[in-house]
DONU-912578 format. One line per 3 residues: their letters; for each residue x, y, z of C-alpha. Coordinates in steps of 0.1 Angstrom, whole numbers, padded with zeros to 4 digits. Layout:
A = X:Y:Z; ...
This chain:
XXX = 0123:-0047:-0384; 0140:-0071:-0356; 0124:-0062:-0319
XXX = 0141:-0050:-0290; 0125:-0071:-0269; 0105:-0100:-0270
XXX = 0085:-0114:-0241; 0069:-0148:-0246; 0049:-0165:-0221
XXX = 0067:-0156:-0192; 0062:-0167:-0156; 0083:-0164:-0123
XXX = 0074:-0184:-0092; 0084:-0183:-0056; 0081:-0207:-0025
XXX = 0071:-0183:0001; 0088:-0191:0037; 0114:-0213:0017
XXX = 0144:-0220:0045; 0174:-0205:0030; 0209:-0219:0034
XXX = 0235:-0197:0053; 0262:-0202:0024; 0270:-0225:0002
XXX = 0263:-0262:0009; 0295:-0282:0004; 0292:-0318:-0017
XXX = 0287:-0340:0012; 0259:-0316:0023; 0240:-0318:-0003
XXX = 0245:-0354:-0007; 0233:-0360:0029; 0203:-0334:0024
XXX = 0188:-0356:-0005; 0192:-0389:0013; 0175:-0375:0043
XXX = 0144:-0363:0029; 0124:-0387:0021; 0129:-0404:0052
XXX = 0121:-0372:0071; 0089:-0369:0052; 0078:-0410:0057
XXX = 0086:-0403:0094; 0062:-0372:0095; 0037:-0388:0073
XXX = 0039:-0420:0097; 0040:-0392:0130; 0005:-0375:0117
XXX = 0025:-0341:0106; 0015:-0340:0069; 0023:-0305:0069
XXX = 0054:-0301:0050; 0041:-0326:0026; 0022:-0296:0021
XXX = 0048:-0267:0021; 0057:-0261:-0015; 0024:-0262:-0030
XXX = 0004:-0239:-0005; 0037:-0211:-0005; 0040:-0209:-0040
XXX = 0039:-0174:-0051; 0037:-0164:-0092; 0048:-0130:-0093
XXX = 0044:-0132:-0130; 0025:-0154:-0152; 0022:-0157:-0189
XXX = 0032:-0122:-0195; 0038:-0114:-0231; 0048:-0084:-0254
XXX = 0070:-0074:-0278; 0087:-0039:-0280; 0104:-0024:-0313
XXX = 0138:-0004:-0309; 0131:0030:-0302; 0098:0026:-0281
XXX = 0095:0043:-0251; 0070:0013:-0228; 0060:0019:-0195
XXX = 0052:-0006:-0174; 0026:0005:-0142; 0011:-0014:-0118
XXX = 0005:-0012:-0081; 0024:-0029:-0053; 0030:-0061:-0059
XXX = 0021:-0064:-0096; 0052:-0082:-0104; 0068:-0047:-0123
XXX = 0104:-0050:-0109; 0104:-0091:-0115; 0095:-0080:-0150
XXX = 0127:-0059:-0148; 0148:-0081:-0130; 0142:-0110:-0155
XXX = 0151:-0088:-0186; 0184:-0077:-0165; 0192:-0111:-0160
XXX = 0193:-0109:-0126; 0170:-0133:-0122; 0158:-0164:-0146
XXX = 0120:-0169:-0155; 0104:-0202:-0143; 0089:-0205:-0178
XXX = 0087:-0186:-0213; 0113:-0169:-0231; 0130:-0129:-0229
XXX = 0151:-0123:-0262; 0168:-0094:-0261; 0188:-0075:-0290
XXX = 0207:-0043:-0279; 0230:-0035:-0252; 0215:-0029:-0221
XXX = 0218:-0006:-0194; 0196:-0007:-0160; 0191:0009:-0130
XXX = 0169:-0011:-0108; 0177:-0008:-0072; 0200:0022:-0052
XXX = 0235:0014:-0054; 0235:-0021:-0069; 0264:-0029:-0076
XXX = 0282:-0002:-0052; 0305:-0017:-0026; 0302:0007:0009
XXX = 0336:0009:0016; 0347:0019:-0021; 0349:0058:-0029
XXX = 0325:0070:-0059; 0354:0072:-0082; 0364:0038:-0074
XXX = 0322:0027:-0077; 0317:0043:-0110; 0348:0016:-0127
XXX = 0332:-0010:-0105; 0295:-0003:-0114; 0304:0002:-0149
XXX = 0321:-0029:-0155; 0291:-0049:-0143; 0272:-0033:-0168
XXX = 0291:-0040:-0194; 0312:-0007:-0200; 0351:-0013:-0206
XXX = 0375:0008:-0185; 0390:0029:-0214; 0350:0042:-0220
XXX = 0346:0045:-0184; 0378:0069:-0182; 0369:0088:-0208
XXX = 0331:0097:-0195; 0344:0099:-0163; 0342:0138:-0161
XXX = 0311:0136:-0177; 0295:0112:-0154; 0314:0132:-0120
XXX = 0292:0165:-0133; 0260:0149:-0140; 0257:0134:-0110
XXX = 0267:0165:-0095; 0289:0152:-0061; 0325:0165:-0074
XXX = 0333:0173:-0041; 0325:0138:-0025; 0337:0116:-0054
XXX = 0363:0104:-0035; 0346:0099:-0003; 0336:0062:0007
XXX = 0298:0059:-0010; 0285:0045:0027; 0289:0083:0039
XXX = 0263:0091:0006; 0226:0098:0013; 0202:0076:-0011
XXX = 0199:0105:-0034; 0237:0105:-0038; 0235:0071:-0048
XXX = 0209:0078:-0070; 0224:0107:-0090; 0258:0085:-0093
XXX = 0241:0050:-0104; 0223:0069:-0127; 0247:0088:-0144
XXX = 0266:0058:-0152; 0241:0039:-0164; 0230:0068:-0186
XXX = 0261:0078:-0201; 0264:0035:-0208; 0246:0051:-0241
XXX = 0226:0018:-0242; 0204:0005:-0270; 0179:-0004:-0243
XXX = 0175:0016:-0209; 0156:0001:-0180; 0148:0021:-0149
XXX = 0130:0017:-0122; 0110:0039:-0095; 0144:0048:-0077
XXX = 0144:0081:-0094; 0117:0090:-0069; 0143:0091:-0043
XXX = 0161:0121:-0060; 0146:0156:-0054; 0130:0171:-0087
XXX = 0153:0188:-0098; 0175:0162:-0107; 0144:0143:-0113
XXX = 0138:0165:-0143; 0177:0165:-0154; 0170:0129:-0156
XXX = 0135:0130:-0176; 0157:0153:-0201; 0185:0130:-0203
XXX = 0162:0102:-0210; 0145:0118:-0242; 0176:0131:-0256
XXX = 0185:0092:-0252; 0150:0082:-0268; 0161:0105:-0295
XXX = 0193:0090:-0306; 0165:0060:-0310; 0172:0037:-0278
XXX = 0150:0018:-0263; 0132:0027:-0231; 0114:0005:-0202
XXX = 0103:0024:-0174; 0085:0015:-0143; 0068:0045:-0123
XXX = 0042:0051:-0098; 0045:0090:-0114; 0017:0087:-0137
XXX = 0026:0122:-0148; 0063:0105:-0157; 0050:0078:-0176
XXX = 0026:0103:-0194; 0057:0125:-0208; 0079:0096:-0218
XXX = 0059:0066:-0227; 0029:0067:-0258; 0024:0032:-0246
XXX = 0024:0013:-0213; 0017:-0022:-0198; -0002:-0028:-0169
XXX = 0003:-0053:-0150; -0022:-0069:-0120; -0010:-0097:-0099
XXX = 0014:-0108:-0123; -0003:-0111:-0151; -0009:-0084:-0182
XXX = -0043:-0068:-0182; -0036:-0042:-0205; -0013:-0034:-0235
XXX = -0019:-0003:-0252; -0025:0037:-0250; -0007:0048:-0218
XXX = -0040:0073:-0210; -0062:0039:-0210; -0038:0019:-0193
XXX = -0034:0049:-0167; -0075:0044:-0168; -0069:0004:-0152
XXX = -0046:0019:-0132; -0064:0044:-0114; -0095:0018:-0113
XXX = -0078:-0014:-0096; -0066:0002:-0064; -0096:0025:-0054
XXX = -0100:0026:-0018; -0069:0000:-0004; -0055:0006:0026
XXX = -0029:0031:0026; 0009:0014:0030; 0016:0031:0058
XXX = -0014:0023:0077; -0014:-0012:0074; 0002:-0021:0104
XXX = -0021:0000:0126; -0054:-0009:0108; -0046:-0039:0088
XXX = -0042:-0048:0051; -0084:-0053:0049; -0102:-0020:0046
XXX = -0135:-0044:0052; -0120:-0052:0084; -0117:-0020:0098
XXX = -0142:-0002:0118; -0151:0020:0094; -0144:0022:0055
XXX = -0149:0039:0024; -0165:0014:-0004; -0164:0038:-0029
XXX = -0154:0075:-0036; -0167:0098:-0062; -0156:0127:-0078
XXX = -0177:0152:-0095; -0180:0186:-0109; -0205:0214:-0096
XXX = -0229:0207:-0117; -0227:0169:-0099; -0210:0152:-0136
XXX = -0185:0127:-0126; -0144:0139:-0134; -0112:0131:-0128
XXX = -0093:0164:-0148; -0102:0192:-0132; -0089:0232:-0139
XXX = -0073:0252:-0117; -0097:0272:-0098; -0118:0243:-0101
XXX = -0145:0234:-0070; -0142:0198:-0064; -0174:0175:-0051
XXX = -0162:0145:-0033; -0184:0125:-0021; -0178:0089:-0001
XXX = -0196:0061:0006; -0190:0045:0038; -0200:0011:0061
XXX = -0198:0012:0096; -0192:-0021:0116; -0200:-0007:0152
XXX = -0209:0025:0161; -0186:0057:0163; -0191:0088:0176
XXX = -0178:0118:0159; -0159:0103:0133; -0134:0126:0118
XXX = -0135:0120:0078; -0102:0139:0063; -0093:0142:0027
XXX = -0058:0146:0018; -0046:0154:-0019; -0011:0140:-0023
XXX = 0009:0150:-0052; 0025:0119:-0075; 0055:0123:-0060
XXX = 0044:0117:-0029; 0043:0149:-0009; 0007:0159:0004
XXX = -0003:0188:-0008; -0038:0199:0014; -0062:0181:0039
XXX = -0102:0187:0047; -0116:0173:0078; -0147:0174:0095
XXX = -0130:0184:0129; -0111:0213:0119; -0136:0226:0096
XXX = -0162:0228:0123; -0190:0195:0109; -0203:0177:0132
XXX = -0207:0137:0125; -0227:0131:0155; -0226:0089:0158
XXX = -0223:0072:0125; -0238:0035:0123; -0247:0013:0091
XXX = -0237:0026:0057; -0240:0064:0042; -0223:0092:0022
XXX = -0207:0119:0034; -0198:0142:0009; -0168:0171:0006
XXX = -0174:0207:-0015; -0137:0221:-0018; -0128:0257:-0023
XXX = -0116:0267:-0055; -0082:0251:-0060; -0055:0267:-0062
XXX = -0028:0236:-0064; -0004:0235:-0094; -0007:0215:-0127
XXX = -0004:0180:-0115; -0019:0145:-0110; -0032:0139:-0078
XXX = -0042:0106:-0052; -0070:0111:-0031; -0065:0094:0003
XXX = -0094:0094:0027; -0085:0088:0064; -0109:0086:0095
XXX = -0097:0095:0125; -0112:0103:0158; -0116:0144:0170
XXX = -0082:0147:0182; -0065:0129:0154; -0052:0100:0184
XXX = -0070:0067:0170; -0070:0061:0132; -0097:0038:0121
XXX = -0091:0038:0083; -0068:0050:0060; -0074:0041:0023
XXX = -0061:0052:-0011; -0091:0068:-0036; -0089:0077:-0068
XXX = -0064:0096:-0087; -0074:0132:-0103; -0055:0156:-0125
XXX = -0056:0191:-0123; -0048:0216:-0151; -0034:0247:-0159
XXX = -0015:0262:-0191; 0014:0275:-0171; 0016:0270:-0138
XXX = 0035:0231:-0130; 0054:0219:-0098; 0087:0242:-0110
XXX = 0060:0273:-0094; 0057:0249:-0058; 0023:0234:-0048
XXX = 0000:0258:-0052; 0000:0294:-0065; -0025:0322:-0049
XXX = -0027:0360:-0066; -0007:0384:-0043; -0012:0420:-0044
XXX = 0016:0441:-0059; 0023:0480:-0055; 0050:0501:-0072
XX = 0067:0533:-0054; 0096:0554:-0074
C-alpha cells in the first residue's frame, strides 16, 4: 500500500531577530546589498564590532529537526506537543506554506487544511464572497464550490451574516466558516490545527462528528490539539514532538504519558510576564507535584466522587510570610473548573523558608468526566502579589455517564412530587 505521507529527515531553521525588508527589493537593490556587505563586515571587523560576524549563527532557531514518519491513508495521527514543540511548522511544511530547510515531505492525496483563523479570508470580502475565495486556494473549483455552497452556509451555521463583510465576524465565526469549507473540500488528507478550540463546544463536537464520518469514507487525518481528550477519541496513534524533534511515535495513551511528563511544573503562559519564564527564578516554586489516592498510591485517573491527595514540593528563595498555595483544576479546554487555597480555606502557612511539602486532601469530586491540568499558583493573603504560577500535571477523571454535555460538575439535588 502507497502512504499518505511520508516525512524523511525533516528540519526547519530560523534566524531569530533577522531584519526584514519592507517589500520587495528591486534589482539594483539587491545588487548594491551584496556588494556592500563584505565591506560592512571588514569595516566592523577592522572597528572591533565582531558582533554581526556573529548574528546568524548565535540566532539560529531549529523549530524542527530530523523529524521522520510515515502515515498510511486512512490513519487518524495526532501530533501533541507543548508550546513551542514545532507542531504547526510540522503543519505548515506539509501545507506548503512553508519549505523545509532539509529532508523530504511526499504527499499523495488531496489536501485540505485549516491551520490558522481566517487564512485566506480578505476582511473586506462578505462570507459568501470568502467561501469562493478560500476555496480556490485550496484547491476546490468554482462549480464544486457552488454546488456545496448551501451545504457549507448551514454547517457553519451564520446564514444570516453570510453576506456581511467577514471583519464584522467574531473568531468563532471565522472558525465555523473556514472550517466548513475545508471540510466539505472532501480531502484525502485533512489537517487541522488547535483553532477549533476557539469555537464553543457545541460546534466543537459538530466538528469531532464531521471529522470521523470523514475518517470513515477512509481519509487521512493530522490533528494537532492541546485537548488530550480530542486526540484520545480521534487519533489510535500520535507523535510527540519536544523542541523540534520526535520523541515519541506510537500509542496515543503513551505518547499522552510524555506529554503529561515534559511540562510538569512550567510557568503558566499567562504569568510569564509578571513572574518570568523561570519557575527557579521565582520566589517561590513548586519542584514537583504529586498526585495520589487515599490510600497514598500515586494516580492520575481518578472516579467521580473520588478524594484527591495532592501533595507539592516546594523551594523557597527568601522568606515569605503566609504564602497562599491555590490549586486550580482547569478543564482541557481551558475553562477552570474549582480552586483550593490556603487563605480561603482557613490554613495557616505561617513563614515558609528552605524547601518542604505542603500537601492538599480534596472533597469528593464531583466535576464531570474529563481530563484535567493541575496549576498550582502562590499568591500572597489577599490574592495582590503572585509569586508563582506553574502548570502540574494532568489527571483524568471518570464517570460512565456524566461528560461536559451535563456542565462542570453535577451534585444530587433533592426532588419531590405533588399531584
Amino acid at each position: 500500500m502507497e502512504l499518505a505521507i511520508r516525512v524523511a529527515n525533516v528540519s526547519k531553521l530560523y534566524h531569530l531577530g533577522a531584519r526584514q525588508q519592507a517589500g520587495y527589493a528591486t534589482l539594483r537593490e539587491s545588487l548594491g546589498a551584496a556588494v556592500a556587505a563584505p565591506i560592512r563586515r571588514l569595516r566592523q571587523f577592522y572597528q572591533g564590532d565582531r558582533t554581526g560576524l556573529h548574528d546568524a549563527q548565535s540566532d539560529e532557531h531549529w523549530a524542527l529537526k530530523d523529524v521522520s514518519f510515515e502515515i498510511r491513508p486512512g490513519e487518524a495521527i495526532g501530533i501533541i506537543g507543548r508550546n513551542g514543540a514545532g507542531k504547526s511548522t510540522l503543519l505548515k511544511i506539509l501545507s506548503r506554506i512553508t519549505s523545509p530547510t532539509d529532508g523530504r515531505v511526499r504527499i499523495r492525496g488531496r489536501l485540505g487544511s485549516l491551520l490558522e483563523v481566517g487564512t485566506g479570508f480578505h476582511p473586506e470580502l462578505t462570507g459568501r464572497e470568502n467561501v469562493f475565495l478560500y476555496g480556490a486556494i485550496i484547491g476546490m473549483g468554482r462549480q464544486e464550490i457552488a454546488r456545496k455552497f448551501d451545504a457549507i452556509v448551514d454547517f457553519a451555521e451564520i446564514d444570516r451574516f453570510i453576506d456581511t463583510p467577514v471583519k464584522r465576524y467574531s473568531s468563532g465565526m471565522y472558525v465555523r466558516l473556514a472550517f466548513a469549507v475545508a471540510a466539505h473540500m472532501e480531502p484525502d488528507i485533512l489537517l487541522i490545527d488547535e483553532v477549533l478550540s476557539v469555537g464553543d463546544l457545541a460546534f466543537q463536537r459538530k466538528c469531532m462528528e464531521h471529522t470521523k464520518r470523514l475518517l470513515e469514507s477512509d481519509a487521512t487525518l493530522l490533528f494537532v490539539s492541546h485537548n488530550m481528550f480530542s486526540i484520545k477519541a480521534l487519533c489510535p496513534r500520535s507523535v510527540y514532538l519536544s523542541k523540534g524533534k520526535v520523541v515519541f511515535d506510537g500509542a496515543t495513551e503513551e505518547a499522552v504519558c510524555h506529554y503529561d511528563q515534559d511540562g510538569s511544573m512550567e510557568v503558566a503562559n499567562w504569568a510569564e510576564k509578571t513572574v518570568g519564564s523561570d519557575p527557579s527564578q521565582c520566589p517561590i516554586s513548586i519542584s514537583s507535584m504529586e498526585t495520589l489516592d487515599d490510600e497514598g498510591q500515586s494516580r492520575t485517573l481518578f472516579k467521580y466522587g473520588d478524594r484527591i491527595r495532592i501533595r507539592l514540593h516546594y523551594e523557597v528563595r527568601k522568606p515569605i510570610r503566609e504564602p497562599n498555595f491555590t490549586v486550580a483544576m482547569v478543564r482541557s479546554d481551558a475553562v477552570a473548573c474549582c480552586n483550593y487555597n490556603t487563605s480561603m480555606d482557613g490554613f495557616s502557612t505561617a513563614l515558609v523558608s528552605g524547601s518542604g511539602t505542603i500537601e492538599l486532601r480534596t472533597p469528593p469530586l464531583k466535576l464531570v468526566s474529563e481530563l484535567y491540568a493541575l496549576h498550582v499558583l502562590v499568591w500572597d493573603t489577599s490574592f495582590q502579589h503572585l509569586y508563582c504560577a506553574q502548570v502540574g500535571k494532568s489527571i483524568h477523571i471518570s464517570h460512565p455517564d456524566l461528560s461536559t454535555e451535563f456542565g462542570v460538575f453535577h451534585e444530587p439535588a433533592e426532588w419531590c412530587w405533588r399531584n
